[in-house]
C-alpha positions as CSV (number, residue, x, y, z in Angstrom):
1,X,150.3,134.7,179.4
2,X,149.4,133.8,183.1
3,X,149.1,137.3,184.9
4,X,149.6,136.6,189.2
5,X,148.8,139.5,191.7
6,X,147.8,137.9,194.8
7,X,151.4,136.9,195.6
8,X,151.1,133.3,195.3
9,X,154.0,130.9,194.4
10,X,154.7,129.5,190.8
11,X,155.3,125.8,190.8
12,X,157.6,125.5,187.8
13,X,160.8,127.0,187.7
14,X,161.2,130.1,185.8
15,X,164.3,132.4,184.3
16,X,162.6,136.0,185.4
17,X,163.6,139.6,184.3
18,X,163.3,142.2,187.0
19,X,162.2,145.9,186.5
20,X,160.0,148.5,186.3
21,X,160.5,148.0,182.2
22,X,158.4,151.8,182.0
23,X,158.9,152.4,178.1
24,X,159.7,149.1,177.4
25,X,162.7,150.4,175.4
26,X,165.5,148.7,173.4
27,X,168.0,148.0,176.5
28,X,164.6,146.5,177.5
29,X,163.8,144.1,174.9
30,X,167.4,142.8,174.9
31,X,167.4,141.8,178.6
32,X,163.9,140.2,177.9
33,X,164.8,138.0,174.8
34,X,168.2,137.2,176.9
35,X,165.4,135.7,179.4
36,X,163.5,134.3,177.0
37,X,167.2,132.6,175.1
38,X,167.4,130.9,178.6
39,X,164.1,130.1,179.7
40,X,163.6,128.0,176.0
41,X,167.2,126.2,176.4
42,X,166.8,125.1,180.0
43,X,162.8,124.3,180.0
44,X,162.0,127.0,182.1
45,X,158.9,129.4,182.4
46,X,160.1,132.8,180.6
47,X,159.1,135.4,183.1
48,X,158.7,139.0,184.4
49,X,159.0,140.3,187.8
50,X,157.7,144.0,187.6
51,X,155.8,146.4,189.9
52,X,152.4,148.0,189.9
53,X,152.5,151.7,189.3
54,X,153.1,152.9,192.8
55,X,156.7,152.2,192.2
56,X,156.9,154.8,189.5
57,X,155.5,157.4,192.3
58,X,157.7,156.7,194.8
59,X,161.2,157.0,192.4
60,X,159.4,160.0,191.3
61,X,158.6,161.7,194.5
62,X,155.2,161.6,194.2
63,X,155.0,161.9,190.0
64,X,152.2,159.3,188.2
65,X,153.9,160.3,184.6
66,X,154.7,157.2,182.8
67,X,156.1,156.4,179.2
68,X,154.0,152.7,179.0
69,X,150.2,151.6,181.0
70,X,150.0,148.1,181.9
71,X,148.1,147.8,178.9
72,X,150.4,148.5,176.5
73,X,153.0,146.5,178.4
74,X,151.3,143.9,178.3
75,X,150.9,144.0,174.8
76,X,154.5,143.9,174.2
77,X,155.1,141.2,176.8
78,X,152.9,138.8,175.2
79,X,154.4,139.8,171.8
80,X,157.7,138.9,173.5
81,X,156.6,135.1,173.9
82,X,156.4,136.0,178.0
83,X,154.7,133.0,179.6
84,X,154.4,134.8,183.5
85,X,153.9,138.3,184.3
86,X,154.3,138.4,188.3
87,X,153.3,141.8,189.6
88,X,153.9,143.0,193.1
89,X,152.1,145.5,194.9
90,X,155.2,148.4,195.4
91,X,154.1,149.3,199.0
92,X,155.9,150.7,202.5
93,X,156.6,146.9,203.4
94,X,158.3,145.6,199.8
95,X,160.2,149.2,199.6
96,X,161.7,148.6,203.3
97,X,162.1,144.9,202.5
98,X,166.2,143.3,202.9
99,X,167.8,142.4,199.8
100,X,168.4,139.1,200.9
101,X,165.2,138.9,202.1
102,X,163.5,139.6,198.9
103,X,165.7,137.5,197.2
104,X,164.9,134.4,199.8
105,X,161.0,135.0,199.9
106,X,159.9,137.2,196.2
107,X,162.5,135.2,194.0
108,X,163.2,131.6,195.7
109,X,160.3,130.9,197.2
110,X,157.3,132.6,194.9
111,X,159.0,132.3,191.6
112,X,161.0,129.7,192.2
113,X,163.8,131.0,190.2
114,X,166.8,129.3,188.5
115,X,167.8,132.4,186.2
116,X,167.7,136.1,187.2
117,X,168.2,138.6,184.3
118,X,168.9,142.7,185.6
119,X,169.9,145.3,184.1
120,X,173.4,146.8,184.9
121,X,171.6,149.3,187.1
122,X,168.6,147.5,188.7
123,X,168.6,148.6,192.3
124,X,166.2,147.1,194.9
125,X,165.8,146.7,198.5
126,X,165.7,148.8,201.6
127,X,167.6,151.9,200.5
128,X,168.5,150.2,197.4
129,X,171.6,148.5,199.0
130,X,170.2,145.4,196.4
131,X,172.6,145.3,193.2
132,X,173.5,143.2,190.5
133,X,176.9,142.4,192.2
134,X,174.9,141.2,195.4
135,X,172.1,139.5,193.4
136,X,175.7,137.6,191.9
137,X,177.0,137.1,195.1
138,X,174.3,135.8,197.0
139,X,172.2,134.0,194.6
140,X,173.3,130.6,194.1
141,X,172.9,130.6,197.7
142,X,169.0,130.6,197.0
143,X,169.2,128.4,194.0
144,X,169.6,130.8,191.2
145,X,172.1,132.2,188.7
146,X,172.6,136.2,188.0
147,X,172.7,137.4,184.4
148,X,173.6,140.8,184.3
149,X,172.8,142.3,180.8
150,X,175.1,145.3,179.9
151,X,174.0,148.7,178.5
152,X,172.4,149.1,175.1
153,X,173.9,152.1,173.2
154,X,172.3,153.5,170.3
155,X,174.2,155.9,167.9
156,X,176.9,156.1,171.2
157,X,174.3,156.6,173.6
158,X,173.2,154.5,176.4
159,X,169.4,154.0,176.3
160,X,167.4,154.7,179.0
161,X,163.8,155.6,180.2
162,X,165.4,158.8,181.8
163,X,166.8,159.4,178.7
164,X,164.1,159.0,176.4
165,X,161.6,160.8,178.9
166,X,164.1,163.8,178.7
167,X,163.9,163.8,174.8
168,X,160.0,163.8,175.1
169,X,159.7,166.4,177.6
170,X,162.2,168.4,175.0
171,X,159.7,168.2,172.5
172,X,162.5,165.5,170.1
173,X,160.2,163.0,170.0
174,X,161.7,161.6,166.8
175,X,165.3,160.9,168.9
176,X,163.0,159.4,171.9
177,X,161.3,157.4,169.1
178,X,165.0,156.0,168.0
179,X,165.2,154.6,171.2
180,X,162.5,153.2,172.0
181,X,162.1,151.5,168.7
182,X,158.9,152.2,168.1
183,X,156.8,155.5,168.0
184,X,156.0,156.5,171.3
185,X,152.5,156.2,172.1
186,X,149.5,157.7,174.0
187,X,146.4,155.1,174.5
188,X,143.2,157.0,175.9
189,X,139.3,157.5,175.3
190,X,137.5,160.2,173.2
191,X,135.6,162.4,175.2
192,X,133.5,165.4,174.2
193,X,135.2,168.7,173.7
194,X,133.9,172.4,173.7
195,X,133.3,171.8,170.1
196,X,135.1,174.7,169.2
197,X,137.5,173.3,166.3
198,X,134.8,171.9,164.7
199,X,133.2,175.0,164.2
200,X,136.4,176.7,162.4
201,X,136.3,174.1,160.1
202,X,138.9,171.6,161.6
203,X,137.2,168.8,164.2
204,X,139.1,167.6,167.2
205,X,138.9,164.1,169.0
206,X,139.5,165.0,172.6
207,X,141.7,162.4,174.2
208,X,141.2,161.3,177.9
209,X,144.4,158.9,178.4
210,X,144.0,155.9,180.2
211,X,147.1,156.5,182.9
212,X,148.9,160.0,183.3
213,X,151.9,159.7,180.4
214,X,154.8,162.1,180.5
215,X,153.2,164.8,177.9
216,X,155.2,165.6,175.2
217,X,156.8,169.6,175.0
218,X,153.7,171.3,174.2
219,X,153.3,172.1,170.5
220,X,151.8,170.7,167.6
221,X,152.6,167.5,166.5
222,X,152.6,165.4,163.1
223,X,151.2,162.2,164.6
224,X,149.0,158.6,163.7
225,X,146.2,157.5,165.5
226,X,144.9,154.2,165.3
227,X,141.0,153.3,166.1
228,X,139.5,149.7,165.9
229,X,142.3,148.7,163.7
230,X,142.4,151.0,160.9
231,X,145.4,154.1,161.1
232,X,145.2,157.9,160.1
233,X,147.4,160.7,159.9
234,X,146.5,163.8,161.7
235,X,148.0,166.6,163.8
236,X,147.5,166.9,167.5
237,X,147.9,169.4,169.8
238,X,149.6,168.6,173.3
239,X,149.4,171.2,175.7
240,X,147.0,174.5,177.0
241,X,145.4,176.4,173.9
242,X,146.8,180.0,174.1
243,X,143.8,180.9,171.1
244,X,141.6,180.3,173.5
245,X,143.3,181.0,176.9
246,X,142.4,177.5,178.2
247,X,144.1,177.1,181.5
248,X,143.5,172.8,181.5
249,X,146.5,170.3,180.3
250,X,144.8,168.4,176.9
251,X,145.9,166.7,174.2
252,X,143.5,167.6,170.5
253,X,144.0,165.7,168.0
254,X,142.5,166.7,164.3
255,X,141.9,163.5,162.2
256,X,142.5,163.6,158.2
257,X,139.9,162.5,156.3
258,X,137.6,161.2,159.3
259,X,134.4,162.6,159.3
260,X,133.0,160.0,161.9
């Protein structure tokens, strides 16, 4: 998977999904193997338009919390068979930017697009005037044709990142889980502790996560954690610890049977 961040233009012509993709949920991954459908018919590059984290601060007023690091998406996007991952720096300039503008310079003329797969509620553009319906209206004007992909529903419900970071904030990580379709998942270093739990008899690994994710309801969790390949079970704690009155956000995670 090529990775571009300097803003220069692709050559080949590509069918690109645009988002944020933050969670990289089911209504995700059936927009991005729509792109990939066409990209393989037509003998186009199958790629992604997405945004560097600032974007996610800015929706957010402000707020870093994400569901996904660019690690972990790219993980899946490689899974996903995604040949170009074009990421644009989300600053004052791209965020004012004219819809037709961006569609002329960003999609024309550095991805050289013939498809354009969005969600039925991608928004971009200076005050978000950009649509689907406009991206339909004015692309074949700039060479390239509008797929709109409608809303994913599981058990009756739409999915969403919204939603799913409501369910985890709720402390149902097992519905946020459903739609996601996959466990959700906090990636991070082990850093040294107080070394408390260890001496009650019940060793912590001290997690130090590599972006700020949305943190789960605090509470104790059944969860997995995986390390160089090999997976455990073990309960983690998310959240201040009242037994000790400790007034910092962590995340404690006791491993079964690791003695390490």
């Amino acid at each position: 998977m090529r990775i571009i961040e300097d803003g220069k233009r692709t050559e080949r012509g590509t069918a690109v999904a645009l988002g944020n993709f933050d969670g990289i949920h089911l209504g995700h991954i059936e927009l991005l193997k729509a792109c990939r459908s066409a990209a393989k018919s037509k003998g186009l590059e199958f790629a992604i338009l997405t945004f560097d984290k600032r974007l996610t601060e800015l929706k957010q007023g402000g707020s870093r919390s994400c569901l996904t690091s660019r690690t972990q998406k790219e993980k899946v996007f490689k899974e996903l068979g995604v040949e170009l991952l074009y990421i644009l720096d989300f600053d004052e300039k791209l965020k004012g930017m004219e819809p037709e503008h961006f569609m002329e310079k960003i999609l024309k003329e550095k991805l050289n697009a013939s498809e354009v797969f969005v969600g039925f509620n991608f928004r971009f553009g200076k005050n978000a005037r950009g649509n689907p319906e406009l991206l339909t209206e004015k692309g074949e004007s700039y060479g390239f044709r509008t797929n709109i992909v409608a809303p994913v529903r599981k058990d009756g419900e739409v999915i969403s990142s919204s939603a799913i970071k409501d369910y985890i904030k709720s402390g149902n990580i097992e519905k946020a889980n459903t739609l996601l379709g996959r466990p959700y998942e906090i990636r991070g270093k082990v850093v040294r502790g107080k070394g408390r739990g260890k001496v009650m008899g019940f060793a912590t690994a001290n997690l130090k996560p590599e972006v700020e994710y949305l943190p789960p309801k605090y509470g104790v969790y059944k969860t997995e954690t995986k390390r160089r390949g090999e997976t455990y079970s073990s309960l983690t704690n998310v959240g201040r610890n009242p037994t000790f009155g400790d007034i910092s956000f962590s995340i404690e995670t006791h491993i079964l049977g690791f003695e390490e």
